[in-house]
MISE-115374 format. One record per residue: residue number from 0; x, y, z of N, C-alpha, C in turn; residue in one letter. Coordinates in pm, whole numbers. Layout:
BEGIN
i/n_u/n_v/n_w/ca_u/ca_v/ca_w/c_u/c_v/c_w/aa
NUM/X/Y/Z/X/Y/Z/X/Y/Z/a
...
***
This chain:
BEGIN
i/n_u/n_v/n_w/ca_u/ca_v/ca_w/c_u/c_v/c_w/aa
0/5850/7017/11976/5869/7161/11978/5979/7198/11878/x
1/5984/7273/11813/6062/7360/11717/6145/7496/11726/x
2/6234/7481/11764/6300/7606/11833/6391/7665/11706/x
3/6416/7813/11720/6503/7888/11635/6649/7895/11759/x
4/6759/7922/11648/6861/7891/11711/6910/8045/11680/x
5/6968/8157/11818/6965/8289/11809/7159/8230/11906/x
6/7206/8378/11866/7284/8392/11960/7312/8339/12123/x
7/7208/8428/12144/7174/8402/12273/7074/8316/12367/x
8/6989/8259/12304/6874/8170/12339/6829/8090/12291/x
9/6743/7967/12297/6649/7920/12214/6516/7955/12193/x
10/6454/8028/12097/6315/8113/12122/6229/7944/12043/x
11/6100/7926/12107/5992/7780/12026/5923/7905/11921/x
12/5965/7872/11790/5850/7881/11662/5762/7817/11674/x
13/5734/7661/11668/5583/7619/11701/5567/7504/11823/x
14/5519/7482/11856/5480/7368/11979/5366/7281/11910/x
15/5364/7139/11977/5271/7082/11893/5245/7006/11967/x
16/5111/6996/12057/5059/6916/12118/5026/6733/12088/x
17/5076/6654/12078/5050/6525/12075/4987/6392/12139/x
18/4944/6458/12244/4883/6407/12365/4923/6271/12419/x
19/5033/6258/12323/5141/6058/12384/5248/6118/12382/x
20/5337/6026/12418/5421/6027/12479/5541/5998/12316/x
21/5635/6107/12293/5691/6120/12161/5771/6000/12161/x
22/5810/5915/12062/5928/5845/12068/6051/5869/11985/x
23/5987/5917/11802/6076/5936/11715/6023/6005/11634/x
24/6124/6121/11546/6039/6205/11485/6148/6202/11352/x
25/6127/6208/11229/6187/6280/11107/6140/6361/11043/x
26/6267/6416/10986/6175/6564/10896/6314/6500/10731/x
27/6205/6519/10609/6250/6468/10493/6377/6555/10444/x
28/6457/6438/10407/6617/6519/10361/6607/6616/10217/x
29/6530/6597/10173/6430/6673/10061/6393/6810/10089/x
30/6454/6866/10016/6395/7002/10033/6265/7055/9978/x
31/6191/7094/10052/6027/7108/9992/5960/7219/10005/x
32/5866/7245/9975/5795/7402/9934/5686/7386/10086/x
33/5708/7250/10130/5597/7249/10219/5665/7118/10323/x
34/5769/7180/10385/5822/7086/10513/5780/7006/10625/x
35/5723/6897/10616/5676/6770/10730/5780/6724/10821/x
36/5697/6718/10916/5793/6676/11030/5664/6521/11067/x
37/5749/6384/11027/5675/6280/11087/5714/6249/11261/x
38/5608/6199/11323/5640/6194/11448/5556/6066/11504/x
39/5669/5979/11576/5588/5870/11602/5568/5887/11769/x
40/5477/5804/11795/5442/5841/11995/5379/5670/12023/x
41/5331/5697/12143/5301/5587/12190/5138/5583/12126/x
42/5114/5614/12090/4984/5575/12020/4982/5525/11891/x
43/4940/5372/11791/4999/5367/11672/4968/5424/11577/x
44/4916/5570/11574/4887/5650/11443/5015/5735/11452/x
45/5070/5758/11321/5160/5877/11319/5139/5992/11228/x
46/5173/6112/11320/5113/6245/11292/5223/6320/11228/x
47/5160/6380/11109/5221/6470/11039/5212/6622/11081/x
48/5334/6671/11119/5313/6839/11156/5364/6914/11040/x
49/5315/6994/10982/5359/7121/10908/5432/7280/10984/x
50/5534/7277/10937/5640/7331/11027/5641/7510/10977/x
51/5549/7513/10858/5455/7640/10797/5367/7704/10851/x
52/5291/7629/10906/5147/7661/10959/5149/7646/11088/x
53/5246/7524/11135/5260/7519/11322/5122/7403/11318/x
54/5053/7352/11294/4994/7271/11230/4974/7082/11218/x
55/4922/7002/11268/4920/6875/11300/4837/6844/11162/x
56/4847/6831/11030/4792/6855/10884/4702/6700/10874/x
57/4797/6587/10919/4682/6483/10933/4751/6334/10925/x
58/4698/6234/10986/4757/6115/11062/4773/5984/10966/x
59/4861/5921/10984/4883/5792/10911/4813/5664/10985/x
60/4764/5566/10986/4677/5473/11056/4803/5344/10973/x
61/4802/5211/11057/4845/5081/11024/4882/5041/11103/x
62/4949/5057/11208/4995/4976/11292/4909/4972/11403/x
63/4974/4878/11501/4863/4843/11633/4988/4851/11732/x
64/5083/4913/11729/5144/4914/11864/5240/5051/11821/x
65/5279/5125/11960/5378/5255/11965/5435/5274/11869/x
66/5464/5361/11778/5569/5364/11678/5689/5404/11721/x
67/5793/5318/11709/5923/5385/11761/6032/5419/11641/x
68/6048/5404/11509/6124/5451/11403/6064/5537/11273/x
69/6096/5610/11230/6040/5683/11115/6128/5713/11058/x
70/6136/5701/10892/6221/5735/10792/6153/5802/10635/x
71/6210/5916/10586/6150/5948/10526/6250/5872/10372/x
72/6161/5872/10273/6314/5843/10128/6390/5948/10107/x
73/6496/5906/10084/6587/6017/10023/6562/6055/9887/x
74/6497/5996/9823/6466/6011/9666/6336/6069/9632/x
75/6246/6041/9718/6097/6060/9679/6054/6166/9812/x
76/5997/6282/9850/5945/6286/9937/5841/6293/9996/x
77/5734/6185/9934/5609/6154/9968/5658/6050/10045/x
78/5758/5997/10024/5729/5803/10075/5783/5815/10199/x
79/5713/5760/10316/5766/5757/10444/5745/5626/10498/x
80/5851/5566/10551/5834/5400/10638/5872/5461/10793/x
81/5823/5344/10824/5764/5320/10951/5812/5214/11043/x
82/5863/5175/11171/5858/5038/11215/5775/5069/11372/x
83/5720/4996/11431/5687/4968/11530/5659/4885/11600/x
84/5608/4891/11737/5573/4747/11803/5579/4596/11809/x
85/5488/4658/11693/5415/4526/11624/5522/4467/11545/x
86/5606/4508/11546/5710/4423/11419/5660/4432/11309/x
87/5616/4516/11272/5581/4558/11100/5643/4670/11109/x
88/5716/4711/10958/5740/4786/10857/5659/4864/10745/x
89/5566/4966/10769/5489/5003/10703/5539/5111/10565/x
90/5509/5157/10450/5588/5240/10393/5420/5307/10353/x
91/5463/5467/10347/5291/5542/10341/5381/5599/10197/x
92/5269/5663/10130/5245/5762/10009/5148/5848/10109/x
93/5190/5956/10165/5126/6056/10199/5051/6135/10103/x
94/5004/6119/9996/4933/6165/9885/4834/6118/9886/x
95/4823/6007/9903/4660/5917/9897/4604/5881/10046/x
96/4476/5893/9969/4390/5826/10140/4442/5740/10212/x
97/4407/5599/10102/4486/5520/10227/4616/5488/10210/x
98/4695/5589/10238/4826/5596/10284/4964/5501/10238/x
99/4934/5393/10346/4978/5243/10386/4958/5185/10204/x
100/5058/5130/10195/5083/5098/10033/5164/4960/10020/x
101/5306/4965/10130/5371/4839/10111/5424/4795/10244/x
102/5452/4659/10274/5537/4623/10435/5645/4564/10365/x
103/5708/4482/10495/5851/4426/10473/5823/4295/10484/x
104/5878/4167/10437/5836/4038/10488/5949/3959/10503/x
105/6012/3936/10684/6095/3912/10685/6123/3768/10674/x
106/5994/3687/10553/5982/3539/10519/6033/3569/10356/x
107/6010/3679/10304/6046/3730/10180/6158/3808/10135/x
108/6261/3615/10076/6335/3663/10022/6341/3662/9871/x
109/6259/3668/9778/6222/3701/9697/6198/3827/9633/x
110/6108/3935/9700/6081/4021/9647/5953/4038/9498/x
111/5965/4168/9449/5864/4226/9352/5941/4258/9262/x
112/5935/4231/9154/5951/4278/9047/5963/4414/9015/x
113/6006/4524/8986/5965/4635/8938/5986/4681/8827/x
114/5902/4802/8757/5997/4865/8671/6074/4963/8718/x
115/6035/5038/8815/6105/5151/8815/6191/5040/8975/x
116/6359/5028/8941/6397/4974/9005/6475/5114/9106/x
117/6457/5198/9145/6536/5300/9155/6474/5314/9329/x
118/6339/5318/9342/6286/5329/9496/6195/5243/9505/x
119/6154/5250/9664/6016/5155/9682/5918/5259/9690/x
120/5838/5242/9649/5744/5295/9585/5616/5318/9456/x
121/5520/5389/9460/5461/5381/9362/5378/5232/9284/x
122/5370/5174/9427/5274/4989/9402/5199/5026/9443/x
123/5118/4923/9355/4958/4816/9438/4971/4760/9508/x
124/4853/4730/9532/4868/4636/9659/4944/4548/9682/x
125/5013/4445/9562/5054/4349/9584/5220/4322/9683/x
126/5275/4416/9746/5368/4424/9791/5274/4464/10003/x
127/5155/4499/10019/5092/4560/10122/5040/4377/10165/x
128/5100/4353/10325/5037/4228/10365/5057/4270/10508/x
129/4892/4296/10572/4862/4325/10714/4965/4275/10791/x
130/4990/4119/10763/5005/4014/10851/5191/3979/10894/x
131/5262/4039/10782/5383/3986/10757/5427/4111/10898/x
132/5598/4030/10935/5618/4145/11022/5775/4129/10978/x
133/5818/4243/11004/5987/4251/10918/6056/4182/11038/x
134/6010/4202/11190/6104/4152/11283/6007/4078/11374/x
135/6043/3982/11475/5987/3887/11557/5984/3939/11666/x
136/5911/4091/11725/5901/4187/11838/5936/4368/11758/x
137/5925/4423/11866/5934/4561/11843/6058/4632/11714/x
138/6038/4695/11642/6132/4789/11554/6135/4909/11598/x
139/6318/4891/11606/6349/4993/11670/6385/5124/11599/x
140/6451/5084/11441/6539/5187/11343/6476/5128/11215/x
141/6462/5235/11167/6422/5207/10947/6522/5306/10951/x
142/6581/5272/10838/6664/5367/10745/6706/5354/10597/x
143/6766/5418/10570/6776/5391/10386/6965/5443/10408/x
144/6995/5337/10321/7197/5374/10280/7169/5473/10225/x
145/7299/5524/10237/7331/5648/10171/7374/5662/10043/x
146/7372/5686/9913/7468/5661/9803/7544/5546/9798/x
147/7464/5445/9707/7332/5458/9673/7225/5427/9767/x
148/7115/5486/9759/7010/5423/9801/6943/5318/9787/x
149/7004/5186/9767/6978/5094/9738/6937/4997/9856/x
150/6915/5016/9964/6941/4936/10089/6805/5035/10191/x
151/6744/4903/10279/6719/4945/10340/6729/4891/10510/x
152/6765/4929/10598/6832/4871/10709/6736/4890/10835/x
153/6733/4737/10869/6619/4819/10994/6649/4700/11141/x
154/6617/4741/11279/6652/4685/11364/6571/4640/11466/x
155/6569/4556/11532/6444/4518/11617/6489/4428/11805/x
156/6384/4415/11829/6404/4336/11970/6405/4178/11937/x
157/6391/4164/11798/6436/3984/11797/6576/3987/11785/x
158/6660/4080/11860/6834/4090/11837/6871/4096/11695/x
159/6826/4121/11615/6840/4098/11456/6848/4277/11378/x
160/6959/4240/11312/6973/4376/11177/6922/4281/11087/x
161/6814/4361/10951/6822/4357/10852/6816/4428/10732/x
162/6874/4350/10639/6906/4452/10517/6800/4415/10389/x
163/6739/4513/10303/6643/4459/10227/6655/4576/10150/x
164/6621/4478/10046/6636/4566/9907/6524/4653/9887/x
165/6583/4806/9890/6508/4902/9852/6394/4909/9715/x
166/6425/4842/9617/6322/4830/9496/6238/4730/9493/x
167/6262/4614/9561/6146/4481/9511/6088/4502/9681/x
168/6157/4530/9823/6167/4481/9950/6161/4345/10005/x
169/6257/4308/9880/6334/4159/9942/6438/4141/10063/x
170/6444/4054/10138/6515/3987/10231/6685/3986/10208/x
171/6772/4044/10202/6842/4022/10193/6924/3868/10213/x
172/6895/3858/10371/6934/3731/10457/7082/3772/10499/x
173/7122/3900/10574/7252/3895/10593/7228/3885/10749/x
174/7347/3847/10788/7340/3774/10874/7455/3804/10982/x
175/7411/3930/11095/7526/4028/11145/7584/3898/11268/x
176/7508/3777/11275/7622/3747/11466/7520/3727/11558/x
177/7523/3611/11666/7459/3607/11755/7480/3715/11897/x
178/7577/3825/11884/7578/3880/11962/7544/4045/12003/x
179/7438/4035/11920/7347/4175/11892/7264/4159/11991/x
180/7293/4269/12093/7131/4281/12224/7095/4425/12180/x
181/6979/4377/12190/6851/4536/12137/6746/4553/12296/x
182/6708/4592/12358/6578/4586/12421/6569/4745/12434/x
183/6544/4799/12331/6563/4961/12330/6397/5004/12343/x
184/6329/5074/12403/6236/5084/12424/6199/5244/12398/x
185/6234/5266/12210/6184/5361/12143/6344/5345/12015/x
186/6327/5436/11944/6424/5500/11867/6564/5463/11892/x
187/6607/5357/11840/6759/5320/11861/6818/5256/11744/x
188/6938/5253/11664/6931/5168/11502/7089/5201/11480/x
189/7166/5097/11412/7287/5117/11399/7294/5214/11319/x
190/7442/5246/11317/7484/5367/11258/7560/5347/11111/x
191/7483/5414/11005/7522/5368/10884/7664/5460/10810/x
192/7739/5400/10680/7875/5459/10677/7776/5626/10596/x
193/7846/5697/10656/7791/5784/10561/7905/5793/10404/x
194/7822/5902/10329/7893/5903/10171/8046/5935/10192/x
195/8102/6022/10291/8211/6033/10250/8328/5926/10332/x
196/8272/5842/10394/8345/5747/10469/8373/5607/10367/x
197/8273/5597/10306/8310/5483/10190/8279/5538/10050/x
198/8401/5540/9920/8383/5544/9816/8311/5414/9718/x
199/8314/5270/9742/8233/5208/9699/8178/5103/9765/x
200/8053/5080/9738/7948/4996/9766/8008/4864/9873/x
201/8101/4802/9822/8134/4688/9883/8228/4730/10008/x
202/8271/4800/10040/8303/4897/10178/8206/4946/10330/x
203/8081/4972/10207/8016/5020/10340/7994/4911/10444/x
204/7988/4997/10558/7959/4960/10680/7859/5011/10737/x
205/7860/4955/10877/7716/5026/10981/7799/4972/11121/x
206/7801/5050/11210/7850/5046/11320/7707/5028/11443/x
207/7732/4949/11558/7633/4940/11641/7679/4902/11777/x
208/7640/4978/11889/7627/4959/12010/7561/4870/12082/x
209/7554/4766/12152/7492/4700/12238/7396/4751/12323/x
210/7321/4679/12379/7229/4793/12474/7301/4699/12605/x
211/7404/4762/12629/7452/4701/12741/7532/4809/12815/x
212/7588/4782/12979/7690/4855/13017/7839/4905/12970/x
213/7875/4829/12859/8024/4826/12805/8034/4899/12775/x
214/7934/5007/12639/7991/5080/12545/8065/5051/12446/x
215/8082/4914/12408/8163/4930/12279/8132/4908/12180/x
216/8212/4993/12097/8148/4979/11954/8169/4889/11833/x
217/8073/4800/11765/8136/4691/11638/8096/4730/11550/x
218/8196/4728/11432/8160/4739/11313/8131/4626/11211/x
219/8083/4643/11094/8028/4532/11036/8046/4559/10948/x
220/8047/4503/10807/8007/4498/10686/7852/4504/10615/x
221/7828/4599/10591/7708/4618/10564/7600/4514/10485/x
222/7653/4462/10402/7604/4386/10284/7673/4264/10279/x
223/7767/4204/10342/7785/4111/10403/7790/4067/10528/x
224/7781/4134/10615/7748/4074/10775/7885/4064/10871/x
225/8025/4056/10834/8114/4033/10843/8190/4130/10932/x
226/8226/4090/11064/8265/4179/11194/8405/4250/11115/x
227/8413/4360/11117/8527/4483/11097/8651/4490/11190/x
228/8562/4477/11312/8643/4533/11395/8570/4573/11548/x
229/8625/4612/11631/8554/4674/11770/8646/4748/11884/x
230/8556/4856/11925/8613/4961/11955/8546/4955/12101/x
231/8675/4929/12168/8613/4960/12356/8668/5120/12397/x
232/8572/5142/12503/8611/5279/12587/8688/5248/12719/x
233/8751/5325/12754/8777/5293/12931/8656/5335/13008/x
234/8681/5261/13102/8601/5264/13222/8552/5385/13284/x
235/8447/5340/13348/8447/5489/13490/8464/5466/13594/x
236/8553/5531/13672/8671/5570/13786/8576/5494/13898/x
237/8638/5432/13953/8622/5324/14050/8633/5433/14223/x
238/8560/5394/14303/8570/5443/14463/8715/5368/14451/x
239/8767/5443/14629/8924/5385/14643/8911/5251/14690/x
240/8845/5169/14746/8835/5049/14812/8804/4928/14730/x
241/8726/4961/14553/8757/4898/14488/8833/4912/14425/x
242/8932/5049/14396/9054/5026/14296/9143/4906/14385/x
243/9174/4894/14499/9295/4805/14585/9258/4678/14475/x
244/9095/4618/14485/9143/4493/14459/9064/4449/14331/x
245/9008/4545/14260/8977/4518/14126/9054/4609/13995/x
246/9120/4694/14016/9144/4792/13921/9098/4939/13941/x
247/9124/5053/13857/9091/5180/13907/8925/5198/13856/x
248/8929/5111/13745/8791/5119/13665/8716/5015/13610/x
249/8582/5089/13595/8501/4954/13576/8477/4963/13396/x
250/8418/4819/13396/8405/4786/13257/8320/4888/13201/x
251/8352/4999/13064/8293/5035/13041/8234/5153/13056/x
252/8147/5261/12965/8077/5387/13018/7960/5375/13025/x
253/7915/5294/13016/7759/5286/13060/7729/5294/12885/x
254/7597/5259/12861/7531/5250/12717/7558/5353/12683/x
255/7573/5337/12534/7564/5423/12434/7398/5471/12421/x
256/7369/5563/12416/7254/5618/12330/7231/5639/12274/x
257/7339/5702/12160/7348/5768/12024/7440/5758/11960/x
258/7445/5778/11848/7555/5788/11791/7527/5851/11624/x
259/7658/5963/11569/7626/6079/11466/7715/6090/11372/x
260/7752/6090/11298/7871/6134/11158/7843/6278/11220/x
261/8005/6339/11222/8043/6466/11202/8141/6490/11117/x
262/8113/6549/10975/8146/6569/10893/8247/6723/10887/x
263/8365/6710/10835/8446/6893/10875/8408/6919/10717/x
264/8504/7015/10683/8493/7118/10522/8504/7045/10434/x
265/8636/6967/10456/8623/6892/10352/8613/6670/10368/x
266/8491/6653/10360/8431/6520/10424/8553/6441/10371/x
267/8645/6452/10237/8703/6367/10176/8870/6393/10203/x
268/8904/6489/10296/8963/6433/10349/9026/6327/10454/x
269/9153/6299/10496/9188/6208/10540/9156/6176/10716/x
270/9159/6305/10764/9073/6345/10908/8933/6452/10924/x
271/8837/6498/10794/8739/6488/10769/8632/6470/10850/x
272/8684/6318/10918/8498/6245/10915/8526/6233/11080/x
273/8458/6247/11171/8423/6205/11284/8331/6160/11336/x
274/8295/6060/11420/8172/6023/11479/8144/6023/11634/x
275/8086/6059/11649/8029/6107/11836/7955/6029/11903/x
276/8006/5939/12004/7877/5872/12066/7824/5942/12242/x
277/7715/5892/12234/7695/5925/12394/7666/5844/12464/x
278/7732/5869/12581/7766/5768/12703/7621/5781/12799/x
279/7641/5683/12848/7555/5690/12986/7568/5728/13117/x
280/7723/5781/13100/7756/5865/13218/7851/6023/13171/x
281/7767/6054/13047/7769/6201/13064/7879/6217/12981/x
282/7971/6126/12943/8099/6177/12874/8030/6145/12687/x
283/8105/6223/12589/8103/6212/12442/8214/6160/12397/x
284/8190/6011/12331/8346/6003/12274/8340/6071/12108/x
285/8437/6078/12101/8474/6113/11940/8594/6077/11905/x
286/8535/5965/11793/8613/5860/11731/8644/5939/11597/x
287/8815/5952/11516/8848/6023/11432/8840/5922/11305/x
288/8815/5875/11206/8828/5794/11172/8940/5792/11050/x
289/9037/5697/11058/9200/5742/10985/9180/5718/10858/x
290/9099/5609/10760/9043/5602/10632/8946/5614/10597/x
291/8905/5632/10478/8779/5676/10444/8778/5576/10315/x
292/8770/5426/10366/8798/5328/10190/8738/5253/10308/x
293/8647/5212/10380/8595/5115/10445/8673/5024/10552/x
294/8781/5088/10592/8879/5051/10728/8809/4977/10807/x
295/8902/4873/10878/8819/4756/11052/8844/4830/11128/x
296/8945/4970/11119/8936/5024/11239/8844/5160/11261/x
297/8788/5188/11334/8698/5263/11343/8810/5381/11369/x
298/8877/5404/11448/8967/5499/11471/8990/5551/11608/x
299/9040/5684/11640/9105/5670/11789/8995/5732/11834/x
300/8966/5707/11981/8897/5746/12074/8889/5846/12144/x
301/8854/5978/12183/8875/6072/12286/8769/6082/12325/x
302/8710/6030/12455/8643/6069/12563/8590/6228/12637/x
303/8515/6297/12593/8475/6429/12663/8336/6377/12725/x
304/8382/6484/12865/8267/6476/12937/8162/6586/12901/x
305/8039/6602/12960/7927/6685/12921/7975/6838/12915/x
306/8098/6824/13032/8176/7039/13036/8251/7084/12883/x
307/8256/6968/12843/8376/7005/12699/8525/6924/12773/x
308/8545/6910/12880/8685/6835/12919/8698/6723/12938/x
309/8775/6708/12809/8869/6601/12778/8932/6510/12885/x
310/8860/6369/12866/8950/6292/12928/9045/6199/12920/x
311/9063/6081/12989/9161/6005/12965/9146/5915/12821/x
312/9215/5901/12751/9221/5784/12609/9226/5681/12719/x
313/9120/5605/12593/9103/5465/12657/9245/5364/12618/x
314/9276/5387/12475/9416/5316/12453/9466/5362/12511/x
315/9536/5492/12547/9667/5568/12646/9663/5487/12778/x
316/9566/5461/12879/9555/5448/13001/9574/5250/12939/x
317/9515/5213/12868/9546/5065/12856/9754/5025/12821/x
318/9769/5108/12765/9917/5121/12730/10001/5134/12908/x
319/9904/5196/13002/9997/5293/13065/10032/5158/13171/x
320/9911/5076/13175/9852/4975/13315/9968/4894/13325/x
321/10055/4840/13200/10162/4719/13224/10225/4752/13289/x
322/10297/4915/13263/10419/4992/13302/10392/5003/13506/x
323/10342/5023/13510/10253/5051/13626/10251/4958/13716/x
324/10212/4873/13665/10257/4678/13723/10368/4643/13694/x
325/10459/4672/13590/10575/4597/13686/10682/4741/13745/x
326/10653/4822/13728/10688/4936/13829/10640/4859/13976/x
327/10548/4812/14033/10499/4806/14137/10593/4676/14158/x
328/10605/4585/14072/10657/4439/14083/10818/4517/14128/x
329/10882/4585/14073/11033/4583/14074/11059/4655/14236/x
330/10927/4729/14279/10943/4794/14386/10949/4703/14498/x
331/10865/4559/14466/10817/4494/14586/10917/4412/14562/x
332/10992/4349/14451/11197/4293/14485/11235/4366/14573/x
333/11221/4515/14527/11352/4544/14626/11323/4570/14744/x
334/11212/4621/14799/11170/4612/14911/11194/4447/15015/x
335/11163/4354/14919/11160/4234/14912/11326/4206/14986/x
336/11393/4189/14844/11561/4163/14907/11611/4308/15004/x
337/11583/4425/15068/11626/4456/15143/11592/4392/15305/x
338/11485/4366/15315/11395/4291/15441/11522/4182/15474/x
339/11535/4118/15342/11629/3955/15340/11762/4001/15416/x
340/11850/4090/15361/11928/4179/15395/11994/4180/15545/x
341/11867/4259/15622/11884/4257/15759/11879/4160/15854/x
***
């Protein structure tokens, strides 16, 4: 559905019947005379809506299982990839019949030759193989780096990121860590640096959540694989009968679901860039981030719940816990040597 954004309401411009069940949808960063919205569902064709006409204009065919990622190029806006189910990576030319033009082969680290080294795109067949699959189970995220577009990043249920070169769709082989859990069951993909967070290439990063209870966040090195850094949240508030003998809180906010660059006026300044994740129990953190040259630290944490109110810092309350304990320790001396006393 497509809603206009008014003062006062959300009024639907068009609705669009799909008859599955939606998983992931993009609309091209390209500005166009004739705006597509791709949309993947549990059925493996993906449907193109025209956001002009209100309009389902006509379907992409290749895969054999749910589509759960869609990405359009930033450079071209015919070319749209694909991941699903099946562990294939499909890339369409929405211009031609049959569509489906190139995959990913995550046995191919080699690559294609090109001339035009600038996008993927614009091949024969010889880059299109039914059989190859970019990941060993379901794909969860396709995406393309940002400036340059040289990269293409995609994520799956074999616990695996990979990175592959946008012009030939060679294998990179980078190699994030055995401690990536995925079992995301639709639309989920780390979070890439955007342009104004890294000035050059060998900086960028991609940040990613676990699909676990913790919530915390690691960063990586994009193009080398190489852990940054990691960012925990505090807990959520414990009943009184387990604060006595475990702590006030438990590990963690529950999964992340999302996560967004929020960009202010000016992206290049020094507090600029923010990023927002969402919790699984309703709170938003927003992480400030203190450099913008490819920093391990992601930056400070503030916790909001779904009302807009602000809660506890997860560093503040970790700072606060020592003080707290031996406050309690100095109380139970003296309590201690007065008893002796009498």
């Amino acid at each position: 559905m497509l809603t206009s954004i008014t003062p006062t309401s959300l009024q639907p411009v068009h609705s669009f019947n799909l008859d599955h069940a939606v998983h992931t949808h993009a609309i091209s960063p390209i500005p166009s005379t004739s705006p597509l919205v791709a949309a993947g569902t549990s059925h493996p064709t993906i449907r193109l809506l025209d956001l002009r006409s209100g309009l389902a204009t006509h379907s992409l065919a290749g895969h054999n299982g749910a589509v759960y990622a869609l990405a359009w190029s930033p450079i071209d806006e015919h070319i749209l990839a694909s991941g699903a189910t099946d562990g294939r990576v499909f890339f369409f030319d929405i211009r031609r019949a049959n569509a489906v033009f190139a995959s990913l082969d995550l046995d191919d680290a080699i690559g294609v030759s090109l001339k035009d080294r600038n996008r993927l795109g614009g091949r024969t067949g010889e880059l299109l193989n039914f059989s190859a699959q970019a990941h060993s189970g379901p794909v969860t995220s396709v995406q393309w780096t940002s400036h340059p577009h040289d990269k293409i990043v995609t994520a799956g249920h074999d616990q695996r990121i990979r990175v592959w070169d946008a012009a030939s769709g060679r294998n990179e082989l980078v190699h994030f860590g055995p401690r990536l859990k995925n079992a995301r069951m639709g639309n989920f993909g780390p979070l890439l640096a955007s342009a104004g967070y890294c000035s050059k290439p060998v900086n960028e990063v991609l940040l990613w959540a676990n699909d676990d209870s913790k919530g915390d966040i690691s960063v990586f090195g994009l193009r080398e694989g190489d852990v940054r850094g990691t960012k925990q949240t505090g807990g959520v508030l414990k009943g009184r009968v387990a604060k006595e003998s475990e702590g006030d809180r438990l590990r963690g906010r529950g999964r992340i679901n999302a996560m967004v660059w929020r960009e202010g006026d000016d992206s290049q300044a020094k507090n600029g860039l923010e990023m927002l994740s969402a919790h699984g129990d309703g709170t938003v953190g927003v992480w400030r981030v203190p450099e913008l040259d490819g920093s391990v630290d992601v930056g400070v944490g503030v916790l909001k719940a779904a009302n807009g109110e602000e809660d506890v810092n997860a560093d503040e309350e970790d700072d606060e816990r020592p003080k707290k304990k031996r406050k309690k320790q100095d109380f139970n001396a003296l309590v201690e040597g007065l008893t002796k006393m009498k």
